[in-house]
Residue, then its C-alpha position, 0 to 999 in steps of 0.5 A: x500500500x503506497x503511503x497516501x500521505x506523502x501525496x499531496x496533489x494528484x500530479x504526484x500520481x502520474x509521477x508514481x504510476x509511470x515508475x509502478x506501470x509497465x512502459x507500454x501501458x503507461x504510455x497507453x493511459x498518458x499519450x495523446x495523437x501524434x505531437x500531442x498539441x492538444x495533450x498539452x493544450x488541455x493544461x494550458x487551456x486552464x493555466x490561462x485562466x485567472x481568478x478574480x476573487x470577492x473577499x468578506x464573503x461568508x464562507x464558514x460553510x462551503x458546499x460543493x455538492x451539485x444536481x446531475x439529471x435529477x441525482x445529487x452528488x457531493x462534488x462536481x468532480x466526475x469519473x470519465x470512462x476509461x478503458x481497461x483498468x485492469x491493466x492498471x490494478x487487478x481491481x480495475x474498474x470495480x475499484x474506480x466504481x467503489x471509490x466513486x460510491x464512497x465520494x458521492x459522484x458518478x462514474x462513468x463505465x466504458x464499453x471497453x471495460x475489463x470488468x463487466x457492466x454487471x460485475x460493477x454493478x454488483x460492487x453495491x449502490x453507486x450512480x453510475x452512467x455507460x459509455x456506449x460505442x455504437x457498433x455495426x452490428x446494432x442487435x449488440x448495441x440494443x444489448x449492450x444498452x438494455x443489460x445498462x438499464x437492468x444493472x442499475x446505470x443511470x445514462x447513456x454516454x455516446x462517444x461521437x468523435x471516434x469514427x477511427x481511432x486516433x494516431x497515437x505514436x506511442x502505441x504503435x511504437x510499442x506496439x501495443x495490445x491488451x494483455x493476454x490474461x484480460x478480455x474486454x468484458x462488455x464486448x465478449x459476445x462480439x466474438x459470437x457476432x462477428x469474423x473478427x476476434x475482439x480482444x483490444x482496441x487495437x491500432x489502424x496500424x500493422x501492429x495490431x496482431x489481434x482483431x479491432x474493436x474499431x473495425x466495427x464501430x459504425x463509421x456512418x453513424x449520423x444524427x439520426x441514428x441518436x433519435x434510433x438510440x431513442x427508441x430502444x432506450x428510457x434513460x437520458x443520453x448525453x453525447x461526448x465529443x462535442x466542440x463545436x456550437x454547430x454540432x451542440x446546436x444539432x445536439x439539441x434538436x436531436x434530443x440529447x439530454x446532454x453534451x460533454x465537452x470533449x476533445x477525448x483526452x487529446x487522443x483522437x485528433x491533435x491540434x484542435x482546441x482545450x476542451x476547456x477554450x471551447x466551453x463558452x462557445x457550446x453553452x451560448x448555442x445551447x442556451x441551457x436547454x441541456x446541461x454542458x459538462x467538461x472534460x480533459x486536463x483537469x487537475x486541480x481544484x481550481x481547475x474544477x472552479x474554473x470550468x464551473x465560473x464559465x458554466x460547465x455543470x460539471x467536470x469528468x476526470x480520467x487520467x488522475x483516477x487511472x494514475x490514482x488507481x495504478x498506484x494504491x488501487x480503490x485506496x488510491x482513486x479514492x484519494x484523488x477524488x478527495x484530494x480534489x474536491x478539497x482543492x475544490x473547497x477550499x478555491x471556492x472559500x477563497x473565491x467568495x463562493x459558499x455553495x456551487x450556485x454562487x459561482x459565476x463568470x465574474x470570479x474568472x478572467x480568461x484571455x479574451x476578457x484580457x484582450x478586451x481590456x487591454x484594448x480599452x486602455 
């Protein structure tokens, strides 16, 4: 068990698990697409917003907790799906789905999890949403959905930009592929369903030796396949990979019931904006008529209340629970998840915020308001 307490910000996690990971899976979890512009973007996106703090604000009790599609949870800090966590720690994902219960937020399962949507839902009462890719074979995805909604999962998250995978240089450079005593679960039957051999995400490359879950993604998908979606499921669907005001217009009017902004973690293609930079341009086209949520790059607190002042209802974090978890297991996420919202708390004491509604776009500064300033003077 890693000595928690030495830890004091989830940075220090990654540092960890790069020195605990076989080299290959490190590089899988942390790489982004080709020069990974955007890997680094997503940090600087935030970096470059300044706060602009109220003072003699009585913050003697500082709530964080927020309302997600009708569901109160204790913090807007959410867990993002993320695949095959038991290359991280033999728990994987029913580790990351025990810390999320214990930390009052929601996690987010991915369809490419080495644990099954029912294994983690048999860890115990917990707010969970799945992470959906729409496969060719739509029979296999209305199960995938329906077994979803038997588990107990709240929401349908449809990943909408990976028509192909991304270039990810390190992965064809270590040749990368899961490893062969794990499966991923969600995905098994696909084997029954198809010629080829489903076993990991696999690589548009020749080092793929193994058969490609991406091969049988639906690379036609298109808006009017989320109103088919519509038909075979009740729960609400939220929509990942949104970043631009024109598809959050069409994401509207095609019924989402919500979009996260999203740029895959910088995984998919490179050169496109922080999610962050992008988030005021999607809110002004949705004009909250669906809830807008925000991922990639956060890793602070202050990260947290930066997306928050701009209007996000809400964050999702990978990256800082898979290190949390390749370090210390359910012991290790858990703390990334508090040390977080602490982090969290304690910028909104700082700020002049008592509770998350009291937290607005007046308490940041971003470079176009600077930009205007300047231009004043």
């Amino acid at each position: 068990m890693a000595d928690l307490a030495g830890i004091v910000n989830v940075n220090e996690y990654e540092i960890l698990a790069k020195q605990r990971l076989p080299k290959m899976v490190y590089d899988y979890y942390a790489s982004g697409a080709e020069d990974e512009w955007s890997l680094k973007e997503n940090r600087r996106g935030y970096e470059s917003i300044r706060f602009r703090p109220r003072v003699l604000v009585d913050v003697s009790n500082v709530d964080t907790s927020i309302n997600v599609l009708g569901f109160k949870i204790s913090t807007p800090i959410m867990v993002a799906p993320t695949a095959m966590l038991k290359m991280a720690h033999p728990d994987g994902e029913l580790a990351v789905a025990r810390a999320a219960a214990a930390a009052g937020t929601i996690m987010t399962l991915s369809s490419n999890s080495t644990c099954s949507m029912e294994e983690v839902a048999e860890t115990g009462p917990g707010l969970r949403f799945f992470q959906l890719y729409v496969f060719n074979n739509r029979n296999f995805v209305v199960e995938l959905v329906h077994r979803a909604e038997l588990s107990g999962y709240k929401a349908i998250v449809v990943t909408v930009d990976t028509p192909r995978l991304g270039r990810r240089e390190a992965d064809i450079r270590n040749r990368f592929d899961l490893p062969p005593h794990l499966t991923m679960k969600n995905l098994e039957k696909l084997n029954t369903m198809s010629s080829k051999r489903v076993r990991t995400l696999g690589l548009e490359t020749p080092s793929s030796s193994r058969g490609s879950v991406v091969s049988q993604k639906d690379r036609s998908l298109t808006w009017k396949d989320l109103r088919w979606l519509q038909t075979v499921t009740k729960l609400p669907i939220l929509l990942k990979g949104v970043l631009t005001k024109e598809d959050a217009i069409l994401a509207v009017e095609a019924g989402a019931s919500g979009i996260i902004v999203s740029n895959h973690g910088a995984r998919q293609l490179d050169y496109v904006p922080a999610s962050i930079s992008i988030l005021e341009e999607i809110l002004s086209a949705v004009e909250d008529q669906i809830p807008v949520f925000v991922d990639g790059g956060v890793r602070r607190g202050t990260d947290v209340l930066k997306a928050m002042a701009l209007g996000s209802a809400g964050v999702f974090v990978g990256r800082p629970a898979i290190f949390g978890l390749a370090v210390d297991g359910e012991s290790g996420v858990k703390h990334v998840l508090e040390l977080l919202r602490q982090e969290l708390e304690l910028a909104m004491s700082l700020v002049g915020c008592s509770g998350v509604k009291g937290i607005s776009r007046s308490h940041v500064q971003t470079t176009t308001d600077r930009r205007i300033i300047n231009s004043k003077i």
